[in-house]
mmCIF file of the N, C-alpha and C atoms, coordinates in Angstrom:
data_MODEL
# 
_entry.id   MODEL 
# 
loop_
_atom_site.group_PDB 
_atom_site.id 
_atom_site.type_symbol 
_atom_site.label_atom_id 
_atom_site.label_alt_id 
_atom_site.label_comp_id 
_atom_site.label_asym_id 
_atom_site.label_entity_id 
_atom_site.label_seq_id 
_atom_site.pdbx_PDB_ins_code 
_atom_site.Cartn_x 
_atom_site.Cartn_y 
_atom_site.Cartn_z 
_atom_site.occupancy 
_atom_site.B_iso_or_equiv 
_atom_site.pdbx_formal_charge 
_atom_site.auth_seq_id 
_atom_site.auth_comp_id 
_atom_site.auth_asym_id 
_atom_site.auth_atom_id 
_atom_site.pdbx_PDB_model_num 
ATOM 1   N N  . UNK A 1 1  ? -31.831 -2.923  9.856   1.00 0.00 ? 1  UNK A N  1 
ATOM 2   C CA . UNK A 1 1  ? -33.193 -2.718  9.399   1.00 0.00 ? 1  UNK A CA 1 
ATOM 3   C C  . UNK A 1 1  ? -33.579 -1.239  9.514   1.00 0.00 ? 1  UNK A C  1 
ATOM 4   N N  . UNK A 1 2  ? -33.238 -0.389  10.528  1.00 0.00 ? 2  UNK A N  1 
ATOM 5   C CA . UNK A 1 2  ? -33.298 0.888   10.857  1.00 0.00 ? 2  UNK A CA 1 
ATOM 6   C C  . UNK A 1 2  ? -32.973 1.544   9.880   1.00 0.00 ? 2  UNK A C  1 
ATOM 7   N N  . UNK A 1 3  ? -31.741 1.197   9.309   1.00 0.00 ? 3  UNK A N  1 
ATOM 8   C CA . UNK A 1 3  ? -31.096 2.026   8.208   1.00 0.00 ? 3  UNK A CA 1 
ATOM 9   C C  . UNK A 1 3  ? -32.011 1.828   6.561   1.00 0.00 ? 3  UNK A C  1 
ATOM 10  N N  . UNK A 1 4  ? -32.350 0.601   6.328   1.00 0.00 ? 4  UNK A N  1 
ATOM 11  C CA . UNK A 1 4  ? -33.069 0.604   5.372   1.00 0.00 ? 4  UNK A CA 1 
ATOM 12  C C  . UNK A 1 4  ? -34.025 1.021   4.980   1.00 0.00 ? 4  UNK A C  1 
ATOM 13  N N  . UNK A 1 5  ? -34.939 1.053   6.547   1.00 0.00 ? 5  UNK A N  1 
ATOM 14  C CA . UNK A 1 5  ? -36.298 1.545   6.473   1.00 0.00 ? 5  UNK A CA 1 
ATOM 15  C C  . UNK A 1 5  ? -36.055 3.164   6.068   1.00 0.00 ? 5  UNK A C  1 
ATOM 16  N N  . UNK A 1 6  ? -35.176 4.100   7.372   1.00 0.00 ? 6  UNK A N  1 
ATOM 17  C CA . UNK A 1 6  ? -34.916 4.937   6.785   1.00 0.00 ? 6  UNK A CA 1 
ATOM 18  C C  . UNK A 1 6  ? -34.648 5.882   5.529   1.00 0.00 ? 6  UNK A C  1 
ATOM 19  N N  . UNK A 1 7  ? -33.739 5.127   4.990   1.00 0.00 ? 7  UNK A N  1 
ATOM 20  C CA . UNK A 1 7  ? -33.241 5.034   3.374   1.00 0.00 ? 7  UNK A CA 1 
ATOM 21  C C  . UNK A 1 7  ? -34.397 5.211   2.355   1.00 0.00 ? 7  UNK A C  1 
ATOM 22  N N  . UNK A 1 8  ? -35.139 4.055   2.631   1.00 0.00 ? 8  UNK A N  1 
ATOM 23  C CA . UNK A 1 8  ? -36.393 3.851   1.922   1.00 0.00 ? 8  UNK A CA 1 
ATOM 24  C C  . UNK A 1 8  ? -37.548 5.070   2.204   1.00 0.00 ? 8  UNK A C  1 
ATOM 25  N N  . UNK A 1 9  ? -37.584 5.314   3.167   1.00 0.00 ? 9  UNK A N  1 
ATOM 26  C CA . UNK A 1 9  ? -38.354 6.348   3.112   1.00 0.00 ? 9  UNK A CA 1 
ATOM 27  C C  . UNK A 1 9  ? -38.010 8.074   2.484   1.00 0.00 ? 9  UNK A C  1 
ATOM 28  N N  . UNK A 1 10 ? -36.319 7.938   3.066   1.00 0.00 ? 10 UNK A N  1 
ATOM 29  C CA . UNK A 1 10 ? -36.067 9.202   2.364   1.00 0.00 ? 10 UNK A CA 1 
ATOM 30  C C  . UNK A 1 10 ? -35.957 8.779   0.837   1.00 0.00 ? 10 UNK A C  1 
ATOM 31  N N  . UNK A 1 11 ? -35.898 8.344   0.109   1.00 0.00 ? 11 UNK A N  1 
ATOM 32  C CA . UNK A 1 11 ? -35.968 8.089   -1.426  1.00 0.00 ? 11 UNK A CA 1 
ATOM 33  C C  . UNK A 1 11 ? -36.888 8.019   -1.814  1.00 0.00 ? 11 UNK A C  1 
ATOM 34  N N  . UNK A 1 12 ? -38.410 7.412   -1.118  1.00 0.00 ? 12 UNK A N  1 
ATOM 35  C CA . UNK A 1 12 ? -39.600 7.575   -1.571  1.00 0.00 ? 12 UNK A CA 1 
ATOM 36  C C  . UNK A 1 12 ? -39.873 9.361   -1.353  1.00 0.00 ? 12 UNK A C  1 
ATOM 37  N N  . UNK A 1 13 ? -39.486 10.144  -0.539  1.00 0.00 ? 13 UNK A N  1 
ATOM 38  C CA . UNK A 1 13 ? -39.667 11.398  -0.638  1.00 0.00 ? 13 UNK A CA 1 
ATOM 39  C C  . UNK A 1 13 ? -38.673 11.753  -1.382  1.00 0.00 ? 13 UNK A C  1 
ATOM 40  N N  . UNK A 1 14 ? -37.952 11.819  -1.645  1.00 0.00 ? 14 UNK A N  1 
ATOM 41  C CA . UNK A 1 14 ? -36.945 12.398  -2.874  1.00 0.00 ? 14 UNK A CA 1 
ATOM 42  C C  . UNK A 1 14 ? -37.805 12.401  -4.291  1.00 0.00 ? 14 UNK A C  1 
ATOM 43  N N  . UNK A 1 15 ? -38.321 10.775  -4.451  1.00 0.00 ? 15 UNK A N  1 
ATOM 44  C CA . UNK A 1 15 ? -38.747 11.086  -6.098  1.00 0.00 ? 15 UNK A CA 1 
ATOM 45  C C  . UNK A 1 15 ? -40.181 11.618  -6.204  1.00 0.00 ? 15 UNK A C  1 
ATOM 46  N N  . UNK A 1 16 ? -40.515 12.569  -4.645  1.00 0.00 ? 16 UNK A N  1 
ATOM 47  C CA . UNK A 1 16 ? -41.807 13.073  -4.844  1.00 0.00 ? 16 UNK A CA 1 
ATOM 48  C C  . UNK A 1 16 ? -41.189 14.561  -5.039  1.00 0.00 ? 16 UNK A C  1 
ATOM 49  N N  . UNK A 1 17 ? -40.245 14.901  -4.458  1.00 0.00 ? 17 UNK A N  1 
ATOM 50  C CA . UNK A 1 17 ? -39.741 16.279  -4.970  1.00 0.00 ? 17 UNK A CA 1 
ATOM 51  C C  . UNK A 1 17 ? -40.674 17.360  -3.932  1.00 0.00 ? 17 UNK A C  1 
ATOM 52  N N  . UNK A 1 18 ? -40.629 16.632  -2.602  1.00 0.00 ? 18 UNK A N  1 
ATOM 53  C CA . UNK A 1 18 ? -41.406 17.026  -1.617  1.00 0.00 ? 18 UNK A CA 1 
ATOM 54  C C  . UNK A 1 18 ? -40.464 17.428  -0.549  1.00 0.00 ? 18 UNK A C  1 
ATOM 55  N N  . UNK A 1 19 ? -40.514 18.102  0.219   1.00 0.00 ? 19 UNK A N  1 
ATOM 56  C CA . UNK A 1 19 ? -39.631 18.165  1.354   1.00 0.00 ? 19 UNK A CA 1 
ATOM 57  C C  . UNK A 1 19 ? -40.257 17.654  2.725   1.00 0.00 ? 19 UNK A C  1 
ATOM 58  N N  . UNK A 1 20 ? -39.332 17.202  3.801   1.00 0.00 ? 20 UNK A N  1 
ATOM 59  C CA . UNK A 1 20 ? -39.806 16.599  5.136   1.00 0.00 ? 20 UNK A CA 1 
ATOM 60  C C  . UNK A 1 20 ? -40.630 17.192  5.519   1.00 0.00 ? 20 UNK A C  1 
ATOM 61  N N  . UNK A 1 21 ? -40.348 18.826  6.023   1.00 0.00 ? 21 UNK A N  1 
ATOM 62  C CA . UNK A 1 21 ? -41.717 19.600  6.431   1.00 0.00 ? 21 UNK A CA 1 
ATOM 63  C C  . UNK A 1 21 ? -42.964 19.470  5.456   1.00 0.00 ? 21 UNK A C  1 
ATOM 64  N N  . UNK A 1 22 ? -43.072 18.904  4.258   1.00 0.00 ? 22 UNK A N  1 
ATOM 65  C CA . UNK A 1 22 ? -44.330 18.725  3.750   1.00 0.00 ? 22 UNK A CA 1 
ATOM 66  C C  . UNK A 1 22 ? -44.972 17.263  4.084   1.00 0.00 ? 22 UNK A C  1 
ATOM 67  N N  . UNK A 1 23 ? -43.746 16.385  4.196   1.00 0.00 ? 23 UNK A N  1 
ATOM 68  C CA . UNK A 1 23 ? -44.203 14.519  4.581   1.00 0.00 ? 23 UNK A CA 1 
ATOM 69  C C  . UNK A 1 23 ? -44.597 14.842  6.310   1.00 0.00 ? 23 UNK A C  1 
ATOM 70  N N  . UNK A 1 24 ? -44.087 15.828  6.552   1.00 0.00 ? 24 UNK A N  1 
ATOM 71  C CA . UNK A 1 24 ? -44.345 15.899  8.546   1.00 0.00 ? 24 UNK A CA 1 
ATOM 72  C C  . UNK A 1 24 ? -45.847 16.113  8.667   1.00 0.00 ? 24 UNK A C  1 
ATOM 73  N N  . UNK A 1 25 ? -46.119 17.362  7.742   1.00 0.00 ? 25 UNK A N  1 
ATOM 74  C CA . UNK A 1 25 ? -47.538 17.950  8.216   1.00 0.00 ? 25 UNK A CA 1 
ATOM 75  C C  . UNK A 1 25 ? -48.580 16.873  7.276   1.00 0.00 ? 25 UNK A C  1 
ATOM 76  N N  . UNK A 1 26 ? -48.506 16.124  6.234   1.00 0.00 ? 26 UNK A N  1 
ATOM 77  C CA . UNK A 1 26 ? -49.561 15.307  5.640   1.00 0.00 ? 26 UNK A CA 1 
ATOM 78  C C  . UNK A 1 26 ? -49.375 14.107  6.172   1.00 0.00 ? 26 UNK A C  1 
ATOM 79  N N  . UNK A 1 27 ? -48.605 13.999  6.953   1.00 0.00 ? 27 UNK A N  1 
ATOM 80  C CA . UNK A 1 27 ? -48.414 12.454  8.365   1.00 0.00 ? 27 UNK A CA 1 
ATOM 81  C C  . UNK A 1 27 ? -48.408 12.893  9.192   1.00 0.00 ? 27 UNK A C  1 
ATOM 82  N N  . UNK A 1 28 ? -48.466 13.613  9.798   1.00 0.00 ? 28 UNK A N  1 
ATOM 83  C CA . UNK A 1 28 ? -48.816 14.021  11.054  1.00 0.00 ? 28 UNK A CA 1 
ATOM 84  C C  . UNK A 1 28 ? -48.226 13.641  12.105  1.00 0.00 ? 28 UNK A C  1 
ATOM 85  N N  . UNK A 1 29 ? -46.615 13.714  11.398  1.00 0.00 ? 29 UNK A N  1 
ATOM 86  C CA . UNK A 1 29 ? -45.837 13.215  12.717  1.00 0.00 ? 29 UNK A CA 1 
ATOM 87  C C  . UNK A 1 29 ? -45.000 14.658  12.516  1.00 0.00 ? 29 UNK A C  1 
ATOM 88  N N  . UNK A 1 30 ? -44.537 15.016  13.874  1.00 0.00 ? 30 UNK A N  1 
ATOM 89  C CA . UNK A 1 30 ? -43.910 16.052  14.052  1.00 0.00 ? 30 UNK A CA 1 
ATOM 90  C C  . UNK A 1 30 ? -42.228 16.038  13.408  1.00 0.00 ? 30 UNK A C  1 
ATOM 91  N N  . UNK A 1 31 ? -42.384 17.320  12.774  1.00 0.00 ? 31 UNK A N  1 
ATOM 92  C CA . UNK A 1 31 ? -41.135 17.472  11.657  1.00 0.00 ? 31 UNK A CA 1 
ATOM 93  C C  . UNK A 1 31 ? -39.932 17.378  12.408  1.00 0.00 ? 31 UNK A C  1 
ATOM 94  N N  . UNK A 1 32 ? -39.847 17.859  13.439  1.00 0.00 ? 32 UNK A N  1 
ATOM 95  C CA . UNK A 1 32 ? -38.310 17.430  14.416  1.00 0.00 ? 32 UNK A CA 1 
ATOM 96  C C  . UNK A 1 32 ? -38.250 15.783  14.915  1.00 0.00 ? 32 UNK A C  1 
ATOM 97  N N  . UNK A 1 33 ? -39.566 14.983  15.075  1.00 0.00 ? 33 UNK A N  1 
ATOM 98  C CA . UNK A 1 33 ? -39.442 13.621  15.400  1.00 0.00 ? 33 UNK A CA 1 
ATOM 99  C C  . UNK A 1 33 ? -39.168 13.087  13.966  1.00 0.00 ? 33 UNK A C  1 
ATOM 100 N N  . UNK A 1 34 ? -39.141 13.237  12.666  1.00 0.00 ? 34 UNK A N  1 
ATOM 101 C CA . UNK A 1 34 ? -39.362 12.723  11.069  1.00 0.00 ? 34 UNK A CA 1 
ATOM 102 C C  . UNK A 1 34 ? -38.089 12.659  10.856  1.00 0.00 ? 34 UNK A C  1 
ATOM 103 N N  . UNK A 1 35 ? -37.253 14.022  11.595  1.00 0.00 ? 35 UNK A N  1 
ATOM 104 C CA . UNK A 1 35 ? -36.057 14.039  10.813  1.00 0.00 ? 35 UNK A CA 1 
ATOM 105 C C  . UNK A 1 35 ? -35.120 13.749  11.992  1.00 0.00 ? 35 UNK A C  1 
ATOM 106 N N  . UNK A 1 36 ? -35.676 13.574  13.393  1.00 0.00 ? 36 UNK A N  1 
ATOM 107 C CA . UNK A 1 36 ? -34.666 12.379  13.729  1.00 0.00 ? 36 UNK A CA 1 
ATOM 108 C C  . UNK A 1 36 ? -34.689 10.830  13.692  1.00 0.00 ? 36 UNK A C  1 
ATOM 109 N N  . UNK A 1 37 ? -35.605 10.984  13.081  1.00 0.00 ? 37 UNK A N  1 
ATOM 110 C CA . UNK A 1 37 ? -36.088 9.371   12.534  1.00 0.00 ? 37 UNK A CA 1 
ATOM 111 C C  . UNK A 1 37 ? -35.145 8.905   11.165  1.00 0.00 ? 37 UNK A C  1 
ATOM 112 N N  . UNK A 1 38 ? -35.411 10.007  10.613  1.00 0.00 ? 38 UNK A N  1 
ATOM 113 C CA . UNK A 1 38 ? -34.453 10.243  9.158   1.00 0.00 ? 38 UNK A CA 1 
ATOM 114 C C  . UNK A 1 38 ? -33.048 9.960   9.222   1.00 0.00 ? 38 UNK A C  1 
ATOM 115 N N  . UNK A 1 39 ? -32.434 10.721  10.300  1.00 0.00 ? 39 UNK A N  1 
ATOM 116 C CA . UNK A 1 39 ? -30.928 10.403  10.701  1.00 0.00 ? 39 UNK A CA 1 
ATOM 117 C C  . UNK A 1 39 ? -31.024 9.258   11.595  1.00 0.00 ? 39 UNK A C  1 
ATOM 118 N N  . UNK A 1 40 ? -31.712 7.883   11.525  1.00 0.00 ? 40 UNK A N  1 
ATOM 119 C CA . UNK A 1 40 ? -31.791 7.174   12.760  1.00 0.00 ? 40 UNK A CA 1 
ATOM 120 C C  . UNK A 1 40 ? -31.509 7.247   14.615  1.00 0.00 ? 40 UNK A C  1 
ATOM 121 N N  . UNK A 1 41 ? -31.683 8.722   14.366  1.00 0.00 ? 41 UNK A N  1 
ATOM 122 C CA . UNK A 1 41 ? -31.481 8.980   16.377  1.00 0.00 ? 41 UNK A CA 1 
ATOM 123 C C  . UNK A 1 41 ? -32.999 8.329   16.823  1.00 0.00 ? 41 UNK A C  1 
ATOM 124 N N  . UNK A 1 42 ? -33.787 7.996   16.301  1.00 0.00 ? 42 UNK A N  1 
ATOM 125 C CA . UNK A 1 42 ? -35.146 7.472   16.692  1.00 0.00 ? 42 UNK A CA 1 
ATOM 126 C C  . UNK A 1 42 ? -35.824 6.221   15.540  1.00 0.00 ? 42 UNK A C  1 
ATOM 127 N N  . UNK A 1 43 ? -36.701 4.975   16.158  1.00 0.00 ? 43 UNK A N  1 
ATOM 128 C CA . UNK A 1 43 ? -36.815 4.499   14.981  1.00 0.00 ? 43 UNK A CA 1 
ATOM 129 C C  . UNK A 1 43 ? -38.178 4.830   14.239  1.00 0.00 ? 43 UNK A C  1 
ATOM 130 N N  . UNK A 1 44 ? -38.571 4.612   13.288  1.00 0.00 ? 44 UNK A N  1 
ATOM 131 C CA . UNK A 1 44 ? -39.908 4.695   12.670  1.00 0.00 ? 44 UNK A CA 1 
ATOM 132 C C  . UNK A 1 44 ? -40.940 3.473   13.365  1.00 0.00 ? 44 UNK A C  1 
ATOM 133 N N  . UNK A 1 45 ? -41.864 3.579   13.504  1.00 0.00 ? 45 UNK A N  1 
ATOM 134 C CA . UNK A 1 45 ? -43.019 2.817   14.337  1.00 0.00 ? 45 UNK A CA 1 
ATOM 135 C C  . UNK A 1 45 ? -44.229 2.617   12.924  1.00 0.00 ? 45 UNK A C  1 
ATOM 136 N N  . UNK A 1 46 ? -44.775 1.350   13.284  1.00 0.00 ? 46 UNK A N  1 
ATOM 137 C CA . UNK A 1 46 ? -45.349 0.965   11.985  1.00 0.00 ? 46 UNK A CA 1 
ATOM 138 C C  . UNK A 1 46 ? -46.464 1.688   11.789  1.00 0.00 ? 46 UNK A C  1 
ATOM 139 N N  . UNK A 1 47 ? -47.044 2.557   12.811  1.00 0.00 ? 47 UNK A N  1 
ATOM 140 C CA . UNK A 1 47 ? -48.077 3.327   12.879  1.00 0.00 ? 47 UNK A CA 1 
ATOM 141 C C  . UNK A 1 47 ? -47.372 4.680   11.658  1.00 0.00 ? 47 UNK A C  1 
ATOM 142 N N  . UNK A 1 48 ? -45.873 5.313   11.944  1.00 0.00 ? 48 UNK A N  1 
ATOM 143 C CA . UNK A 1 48 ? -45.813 5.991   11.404  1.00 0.00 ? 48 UNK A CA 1 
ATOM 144 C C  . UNK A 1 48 ? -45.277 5.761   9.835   1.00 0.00 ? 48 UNK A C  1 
ATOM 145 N N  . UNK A 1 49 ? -45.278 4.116   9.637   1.00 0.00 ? 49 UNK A N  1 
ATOM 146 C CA . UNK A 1 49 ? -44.627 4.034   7.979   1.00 0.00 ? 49 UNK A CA 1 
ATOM 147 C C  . UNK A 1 49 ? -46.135 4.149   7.180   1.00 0.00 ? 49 UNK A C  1 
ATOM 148 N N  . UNK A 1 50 ? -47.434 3.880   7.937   1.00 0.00 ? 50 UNK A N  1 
ATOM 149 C CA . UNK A 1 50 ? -48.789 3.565   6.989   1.00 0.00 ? 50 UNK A CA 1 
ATOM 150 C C  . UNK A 1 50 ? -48.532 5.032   6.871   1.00 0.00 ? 50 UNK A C  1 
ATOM 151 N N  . UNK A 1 51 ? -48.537 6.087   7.930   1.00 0.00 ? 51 UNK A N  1 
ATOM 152 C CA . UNK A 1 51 ? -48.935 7.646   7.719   1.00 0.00 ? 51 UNK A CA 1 
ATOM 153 C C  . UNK A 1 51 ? -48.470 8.165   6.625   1.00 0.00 ? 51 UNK A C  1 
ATOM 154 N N  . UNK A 1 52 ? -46.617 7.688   6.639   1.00 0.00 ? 52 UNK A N  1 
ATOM 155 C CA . UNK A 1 52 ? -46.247 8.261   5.588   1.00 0.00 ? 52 UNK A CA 1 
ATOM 156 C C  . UNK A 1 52 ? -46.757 7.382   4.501   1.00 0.00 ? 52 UNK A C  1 
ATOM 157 N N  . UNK A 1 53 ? -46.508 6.495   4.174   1.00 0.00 ? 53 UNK A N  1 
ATOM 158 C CA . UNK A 1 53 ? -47.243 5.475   3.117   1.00 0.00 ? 53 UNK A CA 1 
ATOM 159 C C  . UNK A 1 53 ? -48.689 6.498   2.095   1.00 0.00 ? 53 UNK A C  1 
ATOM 160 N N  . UNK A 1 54 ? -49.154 6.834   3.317   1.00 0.00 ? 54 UNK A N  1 
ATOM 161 C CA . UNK A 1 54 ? -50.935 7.317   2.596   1.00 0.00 ? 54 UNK A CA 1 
ATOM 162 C C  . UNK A 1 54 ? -50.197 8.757   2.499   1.00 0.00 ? 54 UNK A C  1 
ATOM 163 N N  . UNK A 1 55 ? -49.608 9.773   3.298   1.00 0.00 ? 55 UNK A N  1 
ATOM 164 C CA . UNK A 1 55 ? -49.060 10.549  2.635   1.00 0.00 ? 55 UNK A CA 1 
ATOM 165 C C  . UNK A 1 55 ? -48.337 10.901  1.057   1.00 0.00 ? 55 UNK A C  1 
ATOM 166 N N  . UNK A 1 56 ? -47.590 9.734   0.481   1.00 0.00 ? 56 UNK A N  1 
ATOM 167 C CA . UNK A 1 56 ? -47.025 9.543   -0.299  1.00 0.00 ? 56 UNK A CA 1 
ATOM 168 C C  . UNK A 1 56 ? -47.438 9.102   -1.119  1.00 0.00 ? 56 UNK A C  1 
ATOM 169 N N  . UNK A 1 57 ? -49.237 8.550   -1.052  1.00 0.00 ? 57 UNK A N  1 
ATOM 170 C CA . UNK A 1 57 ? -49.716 7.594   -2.124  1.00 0.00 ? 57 UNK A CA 1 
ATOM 171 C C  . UNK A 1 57 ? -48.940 6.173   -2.400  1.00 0.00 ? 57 UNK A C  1 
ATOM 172 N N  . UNK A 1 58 ? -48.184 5.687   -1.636  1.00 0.00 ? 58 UNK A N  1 
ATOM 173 C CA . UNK A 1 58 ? -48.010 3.964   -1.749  1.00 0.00 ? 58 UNK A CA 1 
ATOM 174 C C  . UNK A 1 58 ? -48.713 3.455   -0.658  1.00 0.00 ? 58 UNK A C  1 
ATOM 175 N N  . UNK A 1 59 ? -48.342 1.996   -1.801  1.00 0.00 ? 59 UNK A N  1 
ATOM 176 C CA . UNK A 1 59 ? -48.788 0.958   -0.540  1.00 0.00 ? 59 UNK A CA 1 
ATOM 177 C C  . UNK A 1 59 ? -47.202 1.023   0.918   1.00 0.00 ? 59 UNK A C  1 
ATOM 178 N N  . UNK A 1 60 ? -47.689 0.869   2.135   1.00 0.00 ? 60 UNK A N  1 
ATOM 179 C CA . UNK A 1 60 ? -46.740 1.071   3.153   1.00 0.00 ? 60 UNK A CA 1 
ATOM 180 C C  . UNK A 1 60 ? -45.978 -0.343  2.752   1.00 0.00 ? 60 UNK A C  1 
ATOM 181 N N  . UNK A 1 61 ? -46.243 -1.390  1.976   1.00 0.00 ? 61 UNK A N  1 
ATOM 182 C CA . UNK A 1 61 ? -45.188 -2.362  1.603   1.00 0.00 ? 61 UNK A CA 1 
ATOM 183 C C  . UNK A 1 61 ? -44.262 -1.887  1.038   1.00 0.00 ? 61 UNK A C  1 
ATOM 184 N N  . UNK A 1 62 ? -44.061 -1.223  0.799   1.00 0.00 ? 62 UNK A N  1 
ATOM 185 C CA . UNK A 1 62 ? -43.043 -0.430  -0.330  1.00 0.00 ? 62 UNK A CA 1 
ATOM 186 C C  . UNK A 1 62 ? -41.866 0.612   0.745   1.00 0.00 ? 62 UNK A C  1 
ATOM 187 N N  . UNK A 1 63 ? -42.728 0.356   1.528   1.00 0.00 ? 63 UNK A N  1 
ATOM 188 C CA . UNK A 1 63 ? -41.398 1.172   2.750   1.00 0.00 ? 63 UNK A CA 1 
ATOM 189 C C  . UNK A 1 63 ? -40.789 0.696   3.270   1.00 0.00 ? 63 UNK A C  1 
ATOM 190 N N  . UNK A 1 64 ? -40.679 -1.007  3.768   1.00 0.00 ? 64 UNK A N  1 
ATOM 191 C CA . UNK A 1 64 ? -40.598 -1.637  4.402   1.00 0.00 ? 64 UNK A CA 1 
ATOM 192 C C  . UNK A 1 64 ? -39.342 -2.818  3.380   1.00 0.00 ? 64 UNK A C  1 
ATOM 193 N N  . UNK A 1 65 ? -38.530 -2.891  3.566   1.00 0.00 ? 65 UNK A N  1 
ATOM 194 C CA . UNK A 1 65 ? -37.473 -3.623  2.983   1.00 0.00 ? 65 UNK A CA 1 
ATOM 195 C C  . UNK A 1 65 ? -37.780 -5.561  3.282   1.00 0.00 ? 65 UNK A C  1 
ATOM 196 N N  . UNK A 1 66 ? -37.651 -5.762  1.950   1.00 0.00 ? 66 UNK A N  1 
ATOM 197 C CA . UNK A 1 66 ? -37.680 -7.284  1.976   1.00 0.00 ? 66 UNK A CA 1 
ATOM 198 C C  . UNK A 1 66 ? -36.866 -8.094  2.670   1.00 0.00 ? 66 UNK A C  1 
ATOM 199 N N  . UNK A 1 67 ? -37.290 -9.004  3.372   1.00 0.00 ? 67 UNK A N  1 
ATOM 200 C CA . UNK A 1 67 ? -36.047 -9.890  4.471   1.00 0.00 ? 67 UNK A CA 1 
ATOM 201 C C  . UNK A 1 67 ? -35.864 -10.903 3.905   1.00 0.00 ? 67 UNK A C  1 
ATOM 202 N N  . UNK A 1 68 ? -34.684 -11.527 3.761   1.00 0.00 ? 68 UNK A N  1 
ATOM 203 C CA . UNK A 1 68 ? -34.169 -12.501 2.972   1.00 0.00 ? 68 UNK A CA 1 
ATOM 204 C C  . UNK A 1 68 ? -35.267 -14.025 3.679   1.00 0.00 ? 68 UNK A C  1 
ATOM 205 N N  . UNK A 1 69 ? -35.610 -14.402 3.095   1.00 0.00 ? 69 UNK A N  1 
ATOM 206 C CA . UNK A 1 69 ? -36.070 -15.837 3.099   1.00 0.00 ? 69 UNK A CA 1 
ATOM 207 C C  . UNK A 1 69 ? -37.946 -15.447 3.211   1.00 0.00 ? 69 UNK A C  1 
ATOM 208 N N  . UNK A 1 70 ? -38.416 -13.921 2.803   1.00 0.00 ? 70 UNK A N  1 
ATOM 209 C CA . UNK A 1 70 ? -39.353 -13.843 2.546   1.00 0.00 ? 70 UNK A CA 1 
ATOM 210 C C  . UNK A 1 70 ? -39.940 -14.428 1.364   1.00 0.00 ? 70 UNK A C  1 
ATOM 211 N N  . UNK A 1 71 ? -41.027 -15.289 1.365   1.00 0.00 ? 71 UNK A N  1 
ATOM 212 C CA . UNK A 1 71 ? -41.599 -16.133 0.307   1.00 0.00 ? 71 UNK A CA 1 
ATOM 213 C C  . UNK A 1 71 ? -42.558 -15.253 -0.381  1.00 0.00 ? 71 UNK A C  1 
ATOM 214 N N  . UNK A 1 72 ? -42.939 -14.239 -0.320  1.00 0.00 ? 72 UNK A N  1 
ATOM 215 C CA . UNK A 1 72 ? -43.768 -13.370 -0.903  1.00 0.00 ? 72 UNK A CA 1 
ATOM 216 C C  . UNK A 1 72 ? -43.918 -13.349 -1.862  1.00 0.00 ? 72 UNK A C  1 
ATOM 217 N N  . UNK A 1 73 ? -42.823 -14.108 -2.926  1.00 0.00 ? 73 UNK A N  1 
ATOM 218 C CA . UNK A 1 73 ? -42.788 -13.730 -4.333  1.00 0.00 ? 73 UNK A CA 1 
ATOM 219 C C  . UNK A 1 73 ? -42.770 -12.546 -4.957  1.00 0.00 ? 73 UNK A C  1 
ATOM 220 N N  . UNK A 1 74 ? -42.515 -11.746 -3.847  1.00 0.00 ? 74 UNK A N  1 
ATOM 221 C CA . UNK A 1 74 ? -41.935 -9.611  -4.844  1.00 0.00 ? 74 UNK A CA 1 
ATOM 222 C C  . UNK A 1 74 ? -40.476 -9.829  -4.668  1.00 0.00 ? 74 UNK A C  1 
ATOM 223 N N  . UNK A 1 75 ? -40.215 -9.503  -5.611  1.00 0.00 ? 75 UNK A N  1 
ATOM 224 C CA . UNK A 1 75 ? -38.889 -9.375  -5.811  1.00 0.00 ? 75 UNK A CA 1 
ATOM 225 C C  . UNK A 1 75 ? -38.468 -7.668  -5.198  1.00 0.00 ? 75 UNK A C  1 
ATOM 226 N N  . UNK A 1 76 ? -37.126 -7.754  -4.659  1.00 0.00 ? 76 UNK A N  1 
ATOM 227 C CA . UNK A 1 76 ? -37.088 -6.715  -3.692  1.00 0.00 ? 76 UNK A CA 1 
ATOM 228 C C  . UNK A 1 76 ? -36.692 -4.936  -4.760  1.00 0.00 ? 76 UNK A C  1 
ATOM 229 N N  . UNK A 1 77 ? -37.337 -4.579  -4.940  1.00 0.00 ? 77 UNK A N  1 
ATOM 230 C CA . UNK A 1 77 ? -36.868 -3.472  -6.163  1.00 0.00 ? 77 UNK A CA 1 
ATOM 231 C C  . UNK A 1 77 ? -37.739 -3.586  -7.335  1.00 0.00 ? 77 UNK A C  1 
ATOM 232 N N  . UNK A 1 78 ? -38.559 -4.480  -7.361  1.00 0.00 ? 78 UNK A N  1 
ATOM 233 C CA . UNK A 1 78 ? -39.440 -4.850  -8.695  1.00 0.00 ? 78 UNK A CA 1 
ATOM 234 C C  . UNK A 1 78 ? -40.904 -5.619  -8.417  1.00 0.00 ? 78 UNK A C  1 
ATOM 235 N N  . UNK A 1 79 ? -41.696 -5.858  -9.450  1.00 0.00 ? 79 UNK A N  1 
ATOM 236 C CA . UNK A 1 79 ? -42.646 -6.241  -9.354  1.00 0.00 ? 79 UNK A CA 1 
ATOM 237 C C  . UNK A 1 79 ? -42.977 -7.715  -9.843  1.00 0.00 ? 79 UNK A C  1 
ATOM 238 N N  . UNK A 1 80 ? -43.736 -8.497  -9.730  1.00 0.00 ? 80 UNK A N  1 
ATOM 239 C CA . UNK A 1 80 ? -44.136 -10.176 -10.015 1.00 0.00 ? 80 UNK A CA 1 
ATOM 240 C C  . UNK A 1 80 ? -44.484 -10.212 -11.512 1.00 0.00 ? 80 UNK A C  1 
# 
């Protein structure tokens, strides 16, 4: 799950064409804790997926990887 969340977050900053030191300072999590979060030496805390979330303009569902036998009806990569 670590790895996905991760993943997911660095790809949501990729297709902003933003760099970490810019997702650090508009989340307000410190750029050396982001990017060992990034390389999983630390995990992300749900406090810090909303930060980046509103940083990034998504909903923080979108950071957060679908778990198999979720009934949610989103399909994991797409929309209803």
């Amino acid at each position: 799950m670590q790895r996905l969340v991760a993943a997911t977050v660095a790809a949501a900053l990729a297709r902003t064409g933003r760099s970490t030191r810019w997702l650090a300072a508009r989340s307000g999590i410190d750029h050396e804790t982001l990017e060992r979060k990034l390389v999983l030496r630390a995990d992300f805390t749900v406090a810090d997926l909303s930060d980046i979330a509103a940083a990034l303009g998504m909903p923080v569902t979108e950071l957060v990887p679908r778990l198999r036998g979720d009934e949610s009806g989103r399909e994991q990569g797409g929309e209803e």
